[in-house]
Each structure stands twice: as C-alpha cells, then as structure tokens.
C-alpha positions as CSV (number, residue, x, y, z in Angstrom):
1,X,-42.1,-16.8,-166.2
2,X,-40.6,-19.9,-164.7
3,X,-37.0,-20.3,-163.4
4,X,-36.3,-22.7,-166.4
5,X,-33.0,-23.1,-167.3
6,X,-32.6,-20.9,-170.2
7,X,-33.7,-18.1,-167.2
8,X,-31.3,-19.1,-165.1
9,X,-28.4,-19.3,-167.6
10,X,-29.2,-15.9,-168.8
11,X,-30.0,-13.7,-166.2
12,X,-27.7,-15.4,-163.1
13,X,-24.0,-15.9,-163.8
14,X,-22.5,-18.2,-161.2
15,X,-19.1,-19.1,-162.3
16,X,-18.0,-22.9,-161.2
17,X,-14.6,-21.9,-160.6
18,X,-15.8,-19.2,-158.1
19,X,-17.9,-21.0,-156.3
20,X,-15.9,-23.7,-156.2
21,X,-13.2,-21.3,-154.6
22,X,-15.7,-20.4,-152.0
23,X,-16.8,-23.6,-150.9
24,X,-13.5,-24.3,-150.0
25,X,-12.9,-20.6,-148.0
26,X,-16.5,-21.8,-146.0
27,X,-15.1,-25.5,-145.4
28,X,-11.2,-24.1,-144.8
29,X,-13.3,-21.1,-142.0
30,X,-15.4,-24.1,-140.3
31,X,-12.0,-26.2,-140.0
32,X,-10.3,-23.3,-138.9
33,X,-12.8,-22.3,-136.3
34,X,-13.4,-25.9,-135.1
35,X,-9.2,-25.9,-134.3
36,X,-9.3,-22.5,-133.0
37,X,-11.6,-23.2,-130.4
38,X,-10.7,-26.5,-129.8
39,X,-7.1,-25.8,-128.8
40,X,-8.0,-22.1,-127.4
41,X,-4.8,-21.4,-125.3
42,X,-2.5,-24.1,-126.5
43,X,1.1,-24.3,-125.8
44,X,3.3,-20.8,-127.0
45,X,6.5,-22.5,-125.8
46,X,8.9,-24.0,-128.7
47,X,10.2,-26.4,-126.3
48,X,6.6,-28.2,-126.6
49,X,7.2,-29.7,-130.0
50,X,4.5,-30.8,-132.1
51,X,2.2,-29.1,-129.6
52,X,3.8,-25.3,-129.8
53,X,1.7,-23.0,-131.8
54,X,3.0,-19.5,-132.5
55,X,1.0,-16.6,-130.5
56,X,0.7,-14.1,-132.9
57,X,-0.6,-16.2,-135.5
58,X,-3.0,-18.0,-133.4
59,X,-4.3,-14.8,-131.6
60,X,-4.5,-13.3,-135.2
61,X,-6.4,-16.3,-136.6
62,X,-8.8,-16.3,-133.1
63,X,-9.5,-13.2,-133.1
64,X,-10.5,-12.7,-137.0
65,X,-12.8,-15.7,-136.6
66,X,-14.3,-13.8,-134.0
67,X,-14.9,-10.9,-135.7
68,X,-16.3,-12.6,-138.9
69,X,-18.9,-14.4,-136.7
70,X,-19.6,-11.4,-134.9
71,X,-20.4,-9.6,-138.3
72,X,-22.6,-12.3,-139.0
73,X,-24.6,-12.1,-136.0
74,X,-24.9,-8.3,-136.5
75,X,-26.4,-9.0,-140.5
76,X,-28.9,-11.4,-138.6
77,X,-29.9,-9.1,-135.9
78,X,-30.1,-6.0,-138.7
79,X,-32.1,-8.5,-141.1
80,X,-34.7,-9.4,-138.1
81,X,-35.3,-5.7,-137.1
82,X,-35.9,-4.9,-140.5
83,X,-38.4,-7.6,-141.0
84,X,-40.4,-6.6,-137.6
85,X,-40.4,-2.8,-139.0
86,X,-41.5,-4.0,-142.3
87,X,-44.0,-5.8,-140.4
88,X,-45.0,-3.4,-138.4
89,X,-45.7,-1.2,-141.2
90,X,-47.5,-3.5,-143.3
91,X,-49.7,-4.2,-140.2
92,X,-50.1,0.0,-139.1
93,X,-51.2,0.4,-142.9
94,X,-53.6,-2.0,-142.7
95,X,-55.2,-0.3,-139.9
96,X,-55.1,3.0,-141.2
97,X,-57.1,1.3,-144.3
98,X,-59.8,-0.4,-142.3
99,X,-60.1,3.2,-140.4
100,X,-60.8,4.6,-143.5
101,X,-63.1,2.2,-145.0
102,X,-65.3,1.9,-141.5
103,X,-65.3,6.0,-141.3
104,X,-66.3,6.4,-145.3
105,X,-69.0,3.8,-144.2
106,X,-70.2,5.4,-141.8
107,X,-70.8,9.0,-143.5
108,X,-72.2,6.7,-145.9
C-alpha cells in the first residue's frame, strides 16, 4: 500500500494549527539562541540603556537553551549507539548462521 493521500489523511493526524505553533517555537528557539550567544555577557547595569539586559532572565534563557541542545545531543548520541548495537547484532547473527550452515555441511 502506497502513502497516497487517502493513507495519509486517515492514519496521520497533523493538525495545521499545531504545527503551525511549532514552527514558530523552532524559529522563536533559533532566534533566541542566535541572540543568546551573540550578546553572551552583555551589559547588567541599568545605567547602560538600550544595551542593559536583566541577569536573571538572560542567565535563565542561556542556560535553558543550553540544556535543550544538550538533550539533543544526548537523543543523537543514544540513537547512534543503538544503531551500532542493532548492527552489531544483525552482523553477530549472521555469523552464527553461516556457522551453522558450513557445520551442517560439513556432517553432511
């Protein structure tokens, strides 16, 4: 069965309105982390003006960012081991099965 529309429209529910709300959280988190490193240690005096920037919030924003790429990195790295062990595995039993086969062949 192909992934015609009819398919798709029945068996994966993507809501516009949700994804739409998630592109906008991906392009608000690549904006954000573009400032955040951009301006890494700016100005936490008031007295700066248009260059101040609260520490808390900025810390807080830093810091989350961060993390989320951090947890991303740690999916990646969890993803790639479980492909080498699945590989691994796929390769061990393919071993074991060519064992087999050349010792039944050679009773044989």
């Amino acid at each position: 069965m192909g992934l015609t529309r009819n398919f798709l429209i029945r068996y994966v529910n993507v809501d516009p309105i949700l994804t739409s709300i998630s592109f906008v959280e991906f392009v608000f988190f690549i904006c954000g982390s573009v400032w955040a490193f951009k301006n890494f240690e700016p100005s936490y005096n008031p007295e700066d003006g248009i260059l101040y920037c609260n520490k808390t919030a900025f810390l807080f924003a830093f810091i989350y960012i961060c993390c989320c790429y951090m947890a991303i990195l740690v999916f990646i790295l969890i993803a790639f081991l479980l492909c080498c062990l699945c590989l691994m595995t796929m390769l061990t039993c393919s071993c074991n099965d060519i064992d087999d086969d050349a010792t039944v062949e050679a009773k044989n």
